[in-house]
C-alpha positions as CSV (number, residue, x, y, z in Angstrom):
1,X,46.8,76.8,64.7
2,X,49.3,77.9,67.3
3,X,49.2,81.2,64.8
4,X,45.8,82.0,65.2
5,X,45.7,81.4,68.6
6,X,48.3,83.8,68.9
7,X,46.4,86.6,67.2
8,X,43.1,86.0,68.8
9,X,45.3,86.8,72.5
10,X,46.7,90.1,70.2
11,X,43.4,91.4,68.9
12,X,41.9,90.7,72.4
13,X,44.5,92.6,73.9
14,X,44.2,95.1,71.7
15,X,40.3,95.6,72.8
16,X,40.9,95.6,76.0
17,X,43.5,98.3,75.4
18,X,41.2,100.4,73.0
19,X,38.7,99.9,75.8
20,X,40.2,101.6,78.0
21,X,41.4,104.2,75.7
22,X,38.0,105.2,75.1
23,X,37.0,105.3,78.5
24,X,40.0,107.7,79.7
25,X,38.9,109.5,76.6
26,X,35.1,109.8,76.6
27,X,36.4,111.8,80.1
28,X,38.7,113.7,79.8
29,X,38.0,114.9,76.1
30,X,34.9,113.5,74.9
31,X,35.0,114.4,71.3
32,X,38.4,111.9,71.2
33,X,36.2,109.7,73.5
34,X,33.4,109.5,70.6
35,X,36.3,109.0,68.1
36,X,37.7,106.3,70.2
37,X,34.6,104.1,70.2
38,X,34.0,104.4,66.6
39,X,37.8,102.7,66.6
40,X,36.6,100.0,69.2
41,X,33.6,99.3,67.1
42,X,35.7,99.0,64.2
43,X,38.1,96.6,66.0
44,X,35.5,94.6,67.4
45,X,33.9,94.6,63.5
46,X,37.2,93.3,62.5
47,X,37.3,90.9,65.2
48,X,33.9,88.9,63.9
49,X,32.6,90.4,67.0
50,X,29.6,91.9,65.6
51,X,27.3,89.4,67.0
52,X,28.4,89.5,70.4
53,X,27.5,93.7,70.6
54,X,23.9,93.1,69.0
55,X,23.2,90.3,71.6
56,X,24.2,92.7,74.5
57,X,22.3,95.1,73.8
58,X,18.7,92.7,72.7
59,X,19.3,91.4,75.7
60,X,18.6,94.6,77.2
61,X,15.1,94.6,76.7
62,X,14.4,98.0,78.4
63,X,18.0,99.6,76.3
64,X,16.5,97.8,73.4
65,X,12.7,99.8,73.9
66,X,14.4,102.9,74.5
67,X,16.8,102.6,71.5
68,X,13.2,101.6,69.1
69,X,11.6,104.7,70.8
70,X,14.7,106.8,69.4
71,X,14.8,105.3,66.2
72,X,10.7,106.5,65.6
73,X,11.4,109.9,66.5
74,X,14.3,109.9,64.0
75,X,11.8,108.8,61.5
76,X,9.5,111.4,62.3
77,X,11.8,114.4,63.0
78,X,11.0,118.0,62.2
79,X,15.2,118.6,62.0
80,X,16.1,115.7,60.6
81,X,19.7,116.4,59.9
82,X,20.3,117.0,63.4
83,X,18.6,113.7,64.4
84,X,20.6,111.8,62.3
85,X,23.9,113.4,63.6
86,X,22.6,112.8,67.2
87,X,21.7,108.9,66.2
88,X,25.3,108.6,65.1
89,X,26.0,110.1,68.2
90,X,24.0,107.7,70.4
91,X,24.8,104.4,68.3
92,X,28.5,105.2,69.4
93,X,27.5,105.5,73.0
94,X,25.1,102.0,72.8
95,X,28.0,100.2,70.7
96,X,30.4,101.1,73.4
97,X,28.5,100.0,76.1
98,X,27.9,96.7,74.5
99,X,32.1,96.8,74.0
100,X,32.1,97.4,78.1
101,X,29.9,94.6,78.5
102,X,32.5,92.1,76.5
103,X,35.2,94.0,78.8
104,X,33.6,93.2,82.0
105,X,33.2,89.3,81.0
106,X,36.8,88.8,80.5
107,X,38.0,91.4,83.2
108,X,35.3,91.9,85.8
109,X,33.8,94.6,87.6
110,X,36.5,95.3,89.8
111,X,38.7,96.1,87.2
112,X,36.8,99.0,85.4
113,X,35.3,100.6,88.8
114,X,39.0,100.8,89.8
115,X,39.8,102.6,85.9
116,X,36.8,104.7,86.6
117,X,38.1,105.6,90.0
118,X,41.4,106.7,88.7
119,X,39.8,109.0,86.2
120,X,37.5,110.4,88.6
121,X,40.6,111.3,90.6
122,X,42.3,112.7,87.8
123,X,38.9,114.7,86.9
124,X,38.8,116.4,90.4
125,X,42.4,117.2,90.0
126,X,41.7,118.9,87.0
127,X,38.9,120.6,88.5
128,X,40.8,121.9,91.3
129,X,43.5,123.2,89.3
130,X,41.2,125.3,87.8
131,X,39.4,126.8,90.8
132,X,43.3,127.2,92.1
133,X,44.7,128.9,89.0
134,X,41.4,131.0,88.3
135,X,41.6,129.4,84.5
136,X,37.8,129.4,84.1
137,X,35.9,130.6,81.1
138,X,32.1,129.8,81.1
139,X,30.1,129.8,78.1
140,X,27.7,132.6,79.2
141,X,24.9,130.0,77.6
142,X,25.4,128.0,80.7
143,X,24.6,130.6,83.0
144,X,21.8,133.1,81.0
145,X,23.5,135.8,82.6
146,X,22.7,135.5,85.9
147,X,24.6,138.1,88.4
148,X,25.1,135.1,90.9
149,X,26.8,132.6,88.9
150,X,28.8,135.3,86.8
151,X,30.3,136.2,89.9
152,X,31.4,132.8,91.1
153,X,34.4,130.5,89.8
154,X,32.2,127.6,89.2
155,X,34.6,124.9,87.8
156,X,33.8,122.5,85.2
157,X,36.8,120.6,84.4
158,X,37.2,118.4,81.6
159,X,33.7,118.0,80.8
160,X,32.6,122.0,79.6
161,X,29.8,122.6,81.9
162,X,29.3,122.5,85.8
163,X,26.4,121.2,86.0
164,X,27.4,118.1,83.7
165,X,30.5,117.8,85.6
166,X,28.6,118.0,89.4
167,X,26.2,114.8,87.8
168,X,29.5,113.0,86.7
169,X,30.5,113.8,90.4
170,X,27.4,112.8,92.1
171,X,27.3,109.3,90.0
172,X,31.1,108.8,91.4
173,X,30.2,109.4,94.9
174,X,27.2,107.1,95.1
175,X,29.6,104.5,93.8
176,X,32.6,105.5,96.0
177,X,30.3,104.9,99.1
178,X,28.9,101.6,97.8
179,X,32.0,100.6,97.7
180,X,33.1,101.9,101.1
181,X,30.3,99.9,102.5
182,X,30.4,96.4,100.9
183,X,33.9,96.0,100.0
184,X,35.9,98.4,102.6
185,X,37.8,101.5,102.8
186,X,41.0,101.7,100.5
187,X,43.4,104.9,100.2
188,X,42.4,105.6,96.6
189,X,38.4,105.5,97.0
190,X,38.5,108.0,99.9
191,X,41.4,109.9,98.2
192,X,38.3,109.8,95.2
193,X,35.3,110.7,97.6
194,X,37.7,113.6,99.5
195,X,38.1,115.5,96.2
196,X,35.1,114.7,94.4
197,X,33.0,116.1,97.1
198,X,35.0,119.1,96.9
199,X,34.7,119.8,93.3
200,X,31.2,119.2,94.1
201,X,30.8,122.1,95.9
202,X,32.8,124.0,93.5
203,X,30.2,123.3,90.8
204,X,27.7,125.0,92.8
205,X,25.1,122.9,91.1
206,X,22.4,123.1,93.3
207,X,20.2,120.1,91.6
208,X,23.3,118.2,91.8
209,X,23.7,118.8,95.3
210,X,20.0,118.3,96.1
211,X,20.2,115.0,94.3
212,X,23.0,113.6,96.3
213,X,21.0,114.3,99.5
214,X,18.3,112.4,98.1
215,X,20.3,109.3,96.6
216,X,22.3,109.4,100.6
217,X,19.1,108.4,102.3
218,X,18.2,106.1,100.3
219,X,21.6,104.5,100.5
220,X,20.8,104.7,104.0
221,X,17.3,103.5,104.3
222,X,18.9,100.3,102.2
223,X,21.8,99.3,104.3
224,X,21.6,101.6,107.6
225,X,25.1,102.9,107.7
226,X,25.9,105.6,109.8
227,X,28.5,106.9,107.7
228,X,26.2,107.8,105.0
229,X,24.5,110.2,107.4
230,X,27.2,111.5,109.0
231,X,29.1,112.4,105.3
232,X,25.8,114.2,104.5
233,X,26.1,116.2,107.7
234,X,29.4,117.8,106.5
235,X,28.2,117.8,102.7
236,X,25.6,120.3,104.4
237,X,27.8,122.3,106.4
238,X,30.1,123.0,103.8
239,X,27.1,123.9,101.6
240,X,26.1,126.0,103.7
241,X,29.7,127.8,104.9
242,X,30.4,128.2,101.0
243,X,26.8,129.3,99.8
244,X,27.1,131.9,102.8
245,X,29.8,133.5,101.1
246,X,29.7,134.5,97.4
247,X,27.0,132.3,96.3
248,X,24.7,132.7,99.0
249,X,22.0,133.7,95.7
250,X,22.0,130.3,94.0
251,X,20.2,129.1,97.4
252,X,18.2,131.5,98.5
253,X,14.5,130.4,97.5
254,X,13.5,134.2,98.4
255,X,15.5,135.4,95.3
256,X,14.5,132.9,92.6
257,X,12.2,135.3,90.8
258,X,15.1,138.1,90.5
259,X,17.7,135.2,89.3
260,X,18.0,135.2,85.7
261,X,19.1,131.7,85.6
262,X,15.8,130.5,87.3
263,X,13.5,132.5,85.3
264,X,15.1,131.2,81.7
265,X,15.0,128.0,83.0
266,X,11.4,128.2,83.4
267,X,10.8,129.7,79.9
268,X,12.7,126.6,78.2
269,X,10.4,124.5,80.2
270,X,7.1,126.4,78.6
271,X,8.7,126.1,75.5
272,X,10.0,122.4,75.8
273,X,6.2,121.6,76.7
274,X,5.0,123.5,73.8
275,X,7.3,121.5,71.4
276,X,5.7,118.2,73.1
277,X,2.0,119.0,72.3
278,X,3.2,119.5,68.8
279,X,4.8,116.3,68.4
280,X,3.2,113.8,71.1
281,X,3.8,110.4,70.1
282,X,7.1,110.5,68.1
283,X,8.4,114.0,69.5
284,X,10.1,116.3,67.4
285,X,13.5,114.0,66.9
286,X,15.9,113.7,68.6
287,X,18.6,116.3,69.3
288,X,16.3,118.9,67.7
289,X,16.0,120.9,70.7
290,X,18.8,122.6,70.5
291,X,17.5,124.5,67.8
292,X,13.7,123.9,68.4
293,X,13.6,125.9,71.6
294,X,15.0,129.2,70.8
295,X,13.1,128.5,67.6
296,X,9.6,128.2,69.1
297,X,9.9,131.1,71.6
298,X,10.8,134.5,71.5
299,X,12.4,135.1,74.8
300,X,15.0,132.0,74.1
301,X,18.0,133.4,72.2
302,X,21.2,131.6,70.9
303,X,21.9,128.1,71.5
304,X,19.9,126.2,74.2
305,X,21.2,123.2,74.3
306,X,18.4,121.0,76.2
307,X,15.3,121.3,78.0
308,X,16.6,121.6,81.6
309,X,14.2,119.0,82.8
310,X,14.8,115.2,82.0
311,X,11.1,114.5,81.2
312,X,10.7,117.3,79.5
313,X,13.6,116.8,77.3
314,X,12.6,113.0,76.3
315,X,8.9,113.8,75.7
316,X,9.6,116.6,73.5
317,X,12.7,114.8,71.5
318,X,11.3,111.0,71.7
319,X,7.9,112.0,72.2
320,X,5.8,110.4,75.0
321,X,6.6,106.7,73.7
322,X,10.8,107.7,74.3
323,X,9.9,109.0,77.7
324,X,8.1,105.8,79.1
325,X,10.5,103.6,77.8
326,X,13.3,106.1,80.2
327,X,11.0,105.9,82.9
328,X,10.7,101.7,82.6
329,X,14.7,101.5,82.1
330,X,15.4,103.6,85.4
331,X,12.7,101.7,87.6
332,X,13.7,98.4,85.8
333,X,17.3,99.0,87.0
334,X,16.0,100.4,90.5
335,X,14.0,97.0,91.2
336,X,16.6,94.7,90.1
337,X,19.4,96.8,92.0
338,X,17.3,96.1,95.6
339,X,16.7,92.5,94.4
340,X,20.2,91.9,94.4
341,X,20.6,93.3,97.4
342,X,18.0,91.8,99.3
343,X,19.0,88.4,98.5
344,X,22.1,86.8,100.8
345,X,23.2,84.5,97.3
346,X,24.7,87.4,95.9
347,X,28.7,88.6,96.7
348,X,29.5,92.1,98.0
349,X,30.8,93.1,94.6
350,X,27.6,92.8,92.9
351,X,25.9,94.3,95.8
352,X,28.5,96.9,95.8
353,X,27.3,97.8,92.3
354,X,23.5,97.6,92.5
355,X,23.6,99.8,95.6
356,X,25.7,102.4,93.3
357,X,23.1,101.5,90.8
358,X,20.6,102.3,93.3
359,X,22.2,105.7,94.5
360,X,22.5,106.9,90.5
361,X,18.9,106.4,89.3
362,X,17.6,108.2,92.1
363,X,20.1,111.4,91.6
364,X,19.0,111.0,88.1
365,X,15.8,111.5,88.3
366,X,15.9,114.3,91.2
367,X,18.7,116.1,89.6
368,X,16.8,116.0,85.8
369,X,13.5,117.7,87.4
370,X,15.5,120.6,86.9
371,X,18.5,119.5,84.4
372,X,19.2,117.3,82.1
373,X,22.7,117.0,82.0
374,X,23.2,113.8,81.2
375,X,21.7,114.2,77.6
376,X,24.6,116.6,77.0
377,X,27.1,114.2,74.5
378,X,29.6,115.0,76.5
379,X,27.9,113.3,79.7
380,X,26.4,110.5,78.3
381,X,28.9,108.7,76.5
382,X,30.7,108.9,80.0
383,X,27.5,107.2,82.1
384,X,27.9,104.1,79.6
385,X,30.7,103.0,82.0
386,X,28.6,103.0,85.2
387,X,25.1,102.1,83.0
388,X,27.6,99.2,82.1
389,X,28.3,97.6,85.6
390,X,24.9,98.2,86.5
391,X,23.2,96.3,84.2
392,X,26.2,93.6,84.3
393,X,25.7,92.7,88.0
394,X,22.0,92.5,86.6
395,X,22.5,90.1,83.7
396,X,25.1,88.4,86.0
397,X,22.6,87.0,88.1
């Protein structure tokens, strides 16, 4: 008996441990990061575990009605190769979360925020030694040619794309500052918001940036804190000091029609509409847009590899049944987030996390009316880790 006992502590260890490989992974190289949580799943498979994952995620009724939205538009996909690449894809990035949620029962929340910090760190550091160094090569895709983001070193770090990499940023921030204002100040979260706000800028991403502004007041409508106002200020005026130099183009509103990047984003979102009155209900399957868009429209070349708009994206992948089920998981998580932190029964580390929570849906959904970087693979196998303690504080109740 002693035996067994012995190797259940050695095979939980050995979770935990792949765990937390796949998180460092899924961030700093996120093709490793999907290879890691197909070893997890295969651990926790071994483990007689199986059970335990399918639970978390029916549990999740609004995960579950998103995943059953998926699933339909896989069934009714126009590509249906890609779709069923993509839905391997995505059952690694449900499966893992479901692996995070066993991880935060026997280790807490603290524990992974404080992994997630350190990589966030790391990230930036990344980032920063590429703006430093000049090593930057952008994928011209990213930028459709545009004169005024060719000319800047817009870093992207470990995650391909800038404007991925400033919504990674954004989602650590709102967290950093949640936990700056329910559990204190600590060297290593303000080491974490210091740099992260500077690769930030560095990105140039101006939905990401807009989205931050909007996800600081309502961190500050919710708790009041002074310090949420007065580290938008300097956001601002650093903003502005930066985009005053060689990027003053990507913010002036004046110039939008002569900026190539605007005006393809624009055509994608024609196009991505066009796709959705085709396919409705079901969409057109998911991760089909990639090769759907340029496709459908004569003015899209090469590979575009979303619709630059979160709605638009869902509706024309998932069809109109995938994108109300979105919609019901961010507001679901939105309303239970200010429950929580409304009610006095609840500990500052669970209020810590619903305000983050709080903070991430509403970048989300600002920063995906004109992106949708967090469909990218390389994105969202990363927001499992923060979709994770959100919905744990949740469930936790």
């Amino acid at each position: 008996m002693s035996k067994n006992i012995s190797k259940g502590i050695k095979m939980e260890k050995g979770l935990i441990t792949f765990i937390l490989f796949t998180l460092a992974t899924s961030i700093l190289s996120p093709p490793l990061g999907y290879l890691s949580a197909l070893g997890a799943l295969i651990l926790f498979i071994m483990s007689d575990k199986m059970s335990y994952l399918m639970a978390s995620i029916a549990r999740n009724k609004p995960l579950l009605l998103f995943i059953i939205s998926i699933l339909l538009s896989v069934l009714f996909s126009n590509v249906i190769i890609s779709s069923l690449v993509f839905l391997v894809l995505v059952a690694l990035q449900f499966a893992y979360y479901a692996m995070l949620m066993w991880y935060l029962e026997n280790k807490g929340l603290k524990s992974l925020f404080h992994t997630l910090n350190l990589m966030a760190i790391t990230v930036s550091a990344i980032g920063l030694f590429q703006f430093l160094t000049g090593r930057l090569e952008i994928n011209k895709h990213w930028v459709g040619y545009s004169q005024s983001l060719l000319s800047l070193s817009r870093i992207y770090s470990t995650l391909y794309n800038p404007n991925a990499l400033a919504a990674y940023l954004v989602i650590n921030i709102c967290f950093i500052l949640s936990w700056i204002i329910y559990i204190g100040k600590e060297p290593l979260k303000q080491v974490s918001l210091i740099v992260c706000s500077i690769c930030l800028l560095l990105t140039y991403s101006r939905g990401a940036f807009i989205s931050l502004l909007f996800s600081l007041i309502i961190i500050y409508i919710m708790k009041r804190e002074k310090r949420v106002l007065l580290y938008g200020a300097i956001m601002i005026i650093f903003f502005i000091i930066l985009n005053n130099g060689t990027g003053y183009e990507r913010v002036n509103i004046a110039k939008i029609y002569t900026d190539s990047s605007s005006m393809y984003r624009l055509e994608i979102w024609r196009t991505s509409f066009e796709i959705f009155l085709r396919n409705p209900f079901f969409g057109n399957g998911i991760g089909t847009l990639w090769y759907s868009l340029s496709d459908v429209s004569t003015k899209l070349w090469g590979v575009v590899y979303h619709a630059h708009n979160i709605f638009l994206h869902f509706a024309a992948e998932i069809g109109i049944l995938g994108l109300l089920s979105f919609m019901y998981m961010v507001f679901w998580l939105f309303i239970n987030s200010r429950k929580i932190i409304k009610d006095n029964r609840y500990d500052s580390l669970k209020k810590f996390t619903a305000l983050g929570a709080i903070g991430c849906s509403v970048a989300i959904i600002v920063h995906g009316l004109i992106d949708a970087a967090i469909v990218v693979p390389s994105l969202s196998l990363v927001l499992m880790n923060f979709y994770s303690l959100a919905y744990f504080a949740i469930d936790n109740r």
